[in-house]
C-alpha positions in Angstrom: -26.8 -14.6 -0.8 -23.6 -16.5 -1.7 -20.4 -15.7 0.7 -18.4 -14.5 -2.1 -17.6 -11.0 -2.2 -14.8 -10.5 -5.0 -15.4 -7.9 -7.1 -17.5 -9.5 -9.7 -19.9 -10.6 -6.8 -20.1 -7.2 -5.5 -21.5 -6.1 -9.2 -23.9 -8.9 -9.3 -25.5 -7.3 -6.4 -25.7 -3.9 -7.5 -27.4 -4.9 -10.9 -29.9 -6.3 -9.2 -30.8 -3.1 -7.3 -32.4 -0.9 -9.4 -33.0 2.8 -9.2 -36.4 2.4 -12.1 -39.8 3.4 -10.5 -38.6 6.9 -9.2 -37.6 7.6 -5.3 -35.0 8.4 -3.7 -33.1 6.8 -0.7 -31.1 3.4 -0.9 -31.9 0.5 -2.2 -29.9 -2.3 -0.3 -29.2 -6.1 -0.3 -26.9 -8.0 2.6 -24.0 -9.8 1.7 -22.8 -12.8 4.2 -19.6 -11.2 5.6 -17.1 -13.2 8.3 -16.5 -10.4 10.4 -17.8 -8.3 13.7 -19.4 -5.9 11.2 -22.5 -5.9 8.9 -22.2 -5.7 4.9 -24.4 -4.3 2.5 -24.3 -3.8 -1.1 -26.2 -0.4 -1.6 -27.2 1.9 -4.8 -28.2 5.1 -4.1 -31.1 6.6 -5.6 -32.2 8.8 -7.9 -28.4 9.5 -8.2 -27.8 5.5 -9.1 -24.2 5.2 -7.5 -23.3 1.7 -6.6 -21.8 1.9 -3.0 -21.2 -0.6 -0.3 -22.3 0.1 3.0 -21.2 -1.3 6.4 -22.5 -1.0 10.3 -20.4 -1.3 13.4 -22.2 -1.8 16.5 -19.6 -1.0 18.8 -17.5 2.5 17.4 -18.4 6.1 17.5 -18.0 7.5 14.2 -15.8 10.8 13.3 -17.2 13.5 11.9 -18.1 14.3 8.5 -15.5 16.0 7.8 -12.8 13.8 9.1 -14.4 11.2 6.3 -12.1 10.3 3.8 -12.6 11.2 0.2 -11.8 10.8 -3.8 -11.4 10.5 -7.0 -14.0 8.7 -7.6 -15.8 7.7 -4.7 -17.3 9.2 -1.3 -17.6 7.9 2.3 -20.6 9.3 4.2 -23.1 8.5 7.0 -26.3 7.6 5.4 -29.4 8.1 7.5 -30.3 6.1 10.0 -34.1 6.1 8.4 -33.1 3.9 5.6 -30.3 1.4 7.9 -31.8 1.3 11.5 -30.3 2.5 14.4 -28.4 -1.0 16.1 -25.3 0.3 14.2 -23.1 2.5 13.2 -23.0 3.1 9.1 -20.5 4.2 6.8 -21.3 4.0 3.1 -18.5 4.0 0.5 -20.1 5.1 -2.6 -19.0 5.5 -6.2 -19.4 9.1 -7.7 -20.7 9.8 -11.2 -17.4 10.7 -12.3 -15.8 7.3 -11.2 -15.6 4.8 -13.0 -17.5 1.3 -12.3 -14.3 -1.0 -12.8 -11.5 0.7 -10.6 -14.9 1.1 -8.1 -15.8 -2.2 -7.8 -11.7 -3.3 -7.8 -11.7 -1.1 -4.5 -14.9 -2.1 -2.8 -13.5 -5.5 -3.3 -10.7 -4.9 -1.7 -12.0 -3.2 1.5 -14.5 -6.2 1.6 -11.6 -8.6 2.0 -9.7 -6.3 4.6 -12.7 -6.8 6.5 -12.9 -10.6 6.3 -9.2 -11.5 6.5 -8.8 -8.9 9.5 -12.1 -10.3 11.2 -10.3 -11.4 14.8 -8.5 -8.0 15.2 -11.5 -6.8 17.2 -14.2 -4.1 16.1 -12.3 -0.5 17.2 -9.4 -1.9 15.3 -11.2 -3.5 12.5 -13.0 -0.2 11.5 -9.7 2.0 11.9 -8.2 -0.8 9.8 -11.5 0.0 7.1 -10.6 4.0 7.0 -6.9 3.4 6.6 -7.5 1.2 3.8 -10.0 3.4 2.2 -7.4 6.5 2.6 -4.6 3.8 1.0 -7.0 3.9 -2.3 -7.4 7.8 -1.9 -3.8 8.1 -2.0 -3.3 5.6 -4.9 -6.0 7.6 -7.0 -5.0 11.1 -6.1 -1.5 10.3 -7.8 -3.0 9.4 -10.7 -1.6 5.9 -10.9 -2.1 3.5 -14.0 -3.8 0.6 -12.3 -0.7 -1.7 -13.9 2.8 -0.7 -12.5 5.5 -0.1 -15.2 8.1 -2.6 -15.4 10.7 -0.2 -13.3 7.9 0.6 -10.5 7.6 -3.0 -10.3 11.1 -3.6 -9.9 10.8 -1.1 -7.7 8.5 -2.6 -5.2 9.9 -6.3 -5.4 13.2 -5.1 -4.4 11.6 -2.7 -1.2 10.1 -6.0 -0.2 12.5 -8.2 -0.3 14.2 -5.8 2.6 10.7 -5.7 4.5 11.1 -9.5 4.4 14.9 -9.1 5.6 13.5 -7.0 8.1 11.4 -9.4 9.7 13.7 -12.4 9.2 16.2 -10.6 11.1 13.3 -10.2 14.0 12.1 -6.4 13.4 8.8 -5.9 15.2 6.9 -6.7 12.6 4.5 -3.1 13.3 7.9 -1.5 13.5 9.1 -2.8 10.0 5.9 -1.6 8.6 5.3 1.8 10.3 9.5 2.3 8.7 8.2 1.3 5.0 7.5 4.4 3.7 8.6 3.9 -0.2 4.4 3.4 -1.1 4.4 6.6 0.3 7.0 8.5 -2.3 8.8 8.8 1.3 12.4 10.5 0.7 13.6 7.4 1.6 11.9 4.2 1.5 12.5 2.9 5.7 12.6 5.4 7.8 14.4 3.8 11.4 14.9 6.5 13.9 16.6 9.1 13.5 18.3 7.4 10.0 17.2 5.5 7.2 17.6 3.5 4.8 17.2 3.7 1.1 16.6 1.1 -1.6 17.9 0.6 -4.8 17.1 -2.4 -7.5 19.1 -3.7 -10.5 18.3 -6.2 -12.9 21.7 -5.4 -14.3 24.5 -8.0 -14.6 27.3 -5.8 -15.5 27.7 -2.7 -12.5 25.1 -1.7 -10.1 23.3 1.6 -12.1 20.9 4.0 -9.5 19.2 6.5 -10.3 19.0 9.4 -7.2 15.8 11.3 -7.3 16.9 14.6 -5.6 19.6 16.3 -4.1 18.1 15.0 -0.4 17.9 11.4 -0.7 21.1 10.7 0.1 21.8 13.9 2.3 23.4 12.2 5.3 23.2 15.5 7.0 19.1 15.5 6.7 19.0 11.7 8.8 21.9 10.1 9.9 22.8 7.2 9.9 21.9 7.2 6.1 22.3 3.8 4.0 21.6 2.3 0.6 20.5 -0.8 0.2 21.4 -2.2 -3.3 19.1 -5.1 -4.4 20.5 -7.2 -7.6 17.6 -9.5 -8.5 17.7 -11.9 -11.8 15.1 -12.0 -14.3 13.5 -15.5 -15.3 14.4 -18.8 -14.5 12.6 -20.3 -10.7 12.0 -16.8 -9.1 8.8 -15.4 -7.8 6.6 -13.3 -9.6 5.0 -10.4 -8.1 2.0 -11.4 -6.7 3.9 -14.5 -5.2 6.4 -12.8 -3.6 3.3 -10.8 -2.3 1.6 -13.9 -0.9 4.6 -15.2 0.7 4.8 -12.1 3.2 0.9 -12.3 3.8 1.9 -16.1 4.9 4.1 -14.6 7.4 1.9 -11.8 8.8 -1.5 -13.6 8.9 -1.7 -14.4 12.3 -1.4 -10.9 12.5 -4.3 -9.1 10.8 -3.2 -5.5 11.8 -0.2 -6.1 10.3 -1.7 -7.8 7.4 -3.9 -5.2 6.8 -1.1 -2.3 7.1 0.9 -4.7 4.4 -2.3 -4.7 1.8 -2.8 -0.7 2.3 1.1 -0.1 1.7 0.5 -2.5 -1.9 -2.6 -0.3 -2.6 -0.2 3.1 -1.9 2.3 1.7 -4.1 0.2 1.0 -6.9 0.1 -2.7 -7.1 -4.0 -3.6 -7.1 -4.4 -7.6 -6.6 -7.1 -7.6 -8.3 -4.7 -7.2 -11.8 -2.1 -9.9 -9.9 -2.3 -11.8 -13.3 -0.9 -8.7 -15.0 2.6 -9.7 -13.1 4.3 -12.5 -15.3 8.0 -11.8 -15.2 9.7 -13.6 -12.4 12.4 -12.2 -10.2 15.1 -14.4 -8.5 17.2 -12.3 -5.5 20.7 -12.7 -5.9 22.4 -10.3 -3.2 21.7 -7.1 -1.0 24.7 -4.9 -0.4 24.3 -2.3 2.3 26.4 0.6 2.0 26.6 3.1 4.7 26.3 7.0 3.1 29.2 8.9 4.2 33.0 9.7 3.4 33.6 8.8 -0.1 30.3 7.5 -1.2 29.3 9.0 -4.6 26.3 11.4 -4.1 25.3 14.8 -5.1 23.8 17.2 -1.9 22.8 21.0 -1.5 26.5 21.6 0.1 28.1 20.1 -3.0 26.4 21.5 -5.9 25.6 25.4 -7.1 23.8 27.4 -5.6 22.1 27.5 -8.7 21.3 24.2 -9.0 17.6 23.7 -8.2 16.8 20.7 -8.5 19.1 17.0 -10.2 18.0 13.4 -11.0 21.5 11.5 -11.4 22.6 8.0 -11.3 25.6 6.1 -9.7 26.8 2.9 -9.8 27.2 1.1 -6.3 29.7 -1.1 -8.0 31.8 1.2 -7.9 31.9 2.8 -4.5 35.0 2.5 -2.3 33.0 1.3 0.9 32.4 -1.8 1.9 29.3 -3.7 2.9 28.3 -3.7 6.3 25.2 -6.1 6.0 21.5 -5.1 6.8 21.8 -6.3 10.9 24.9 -4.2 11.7 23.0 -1.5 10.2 19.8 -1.7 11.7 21.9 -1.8 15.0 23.4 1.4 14.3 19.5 2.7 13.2 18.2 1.0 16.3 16.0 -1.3 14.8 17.0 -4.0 16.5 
């Protein structure tokens, strides 16, 4: 079978399996995979659920119940009967509820985790394949559109140009990514020690507007030290788009694959799907990063400055205007430890 195992591929080889004729078990074709692992593309019978299915010879799978599930889809072991016994199987399988297109987008996806993480050995390899299955249960669980909005992808561009900071400014590049937690709806998007730091986009020319989410974001009391990172980025002219400014962090990690592979599974977390990369015109030029430490004066709304009636806020403040100064993202990662 041909080597190619996009999406479109991967449905080309499930309608050619066929559940017609009655019985019940899987029907199963191989698909050429460059990795320590073995592929198949599998429907299940007589429930007809496209899945794909993939043997390690090396691991010890968990049990069942450690198995990640979804919306949508399933992971189990299917018997060794049907498969053989030389490895270990896993099958990710769609369920009738699921739909075919968001299915396929994520099969896909995991198929390419395997082959672009191929040299990061077996053990890791396969904990690389549940953590990126568990990425999509996340993503689906939340109920994501499979486009971002225009603000969540703001959003994102603006945490990653700081994950790029990080690693220009020589972060451990596991570090930077174990600290991203914005995919994550983390309180605050990196979490470095016992403080953090906290990200904030504008595409405005005129003041710096952010919008707080809760009285604990910007809590200095909750981590400490606490900082906001304002991002101004400009709309149009030679910037990057999305998906390139995407590709240009997979150029730094790919001699890495584990990191690679934690970088594709925060995307997935935070809603952007590559497969829709061509969704992501509008191009983004970085003009600045301020990095304001929280404390003193800065302008923020807390549980020990509001009501006691007051349950919950959203707000917004503009970093333009706040009294302190920029300290720069290396004399803050020193004070978080980072580096």
């Amino acid at each position: 079978m041909a080597p190619r195992t996009d999406a479109e591929s991967l449905r080309q080889a499930w309608r050619a399996l066929s559940c017609k004729g009655g019985g019940e078990g899987w029907r199963t074709i191989p698909i050429q995979l460059e990795a320590p692992c073995r592929l198949l593309a599998g429907r299940h019978c007589p429930g007809d659920e496209e899945a794909i299915i993939v043997g390690f010879s090396g691991v010890r799978l968990p049990p069942d119940s450690h198995l990640p599930q979804g919306h949508g889809f399933g992971v189990a072991k299917p018997s060794v009967e049907a498969l053989g016994t030389s490895h270990a199987w896993l099958a990710l399988s769609r369920k009738a509820a699921g739909g075919i297109d968001l299915f396929a987008m994520m099969a896909g996806d995991v198929v390419r985790l395997l082959e672009g993480c191929a040299d990061a050995g077996e053990e890791r390899l396969f904990q690389l394949f549940l953590s990126r299955i568990r990425a999509w249960q996340d993503f689906m669980e939340r109920g994501r559109d499979s486009v971002l909005s225009q603000e969540a992808e703001v959003g994102l561009f603006g945490e990653m140009v700081i994950l790029k900071s990080l690693l220009d400014v020589g972060v451990p590049t596991n570090f930077a990514l174990d600290a991203w937690q914005g995919p994550l709806d983390g309180l605050q998007d990196f979490l470095v020690g016992t403080g953090a730091i906290e990200v904030k986009t504008t595409l405005s020319a005129n003041g710096f507007p952010a919008t707080v989410n809760s009285l604990e974001q910007l809590d200095e009391t909750l981590r400490q030290p606490l900082y906001v990172a304002g991002v101004r980025l400009v709309l149009g002219g030679d910037g990057s788009t999305l998906p390139e400014f995407t590709d240009l962090i997979r150029e730094l990690l790919k001699d890495r694959p584990t990191a690679l592979g934690m970088f594709e599974s925060r995307l997935v977390q935070a809603g952007y799907l590559r497969a829709l990369a061509d969704k992501y015109v509008r191009r983004f030029t970085h003009s600045g990063t301020a990095v304001l430490p929280v404390e003193g004066d800065f302008p923020r709304l807390t549980r020990m400055n509001v009501g006691p009636g007051v349950r919950k806020v959203r707000y917004e403040v503009d970093l333009d205007l706040s009294s302190l100064v920029d300290v720069g993202l290396v004399h803050a990662l020193e004070k978080l430890g980072g580096i």
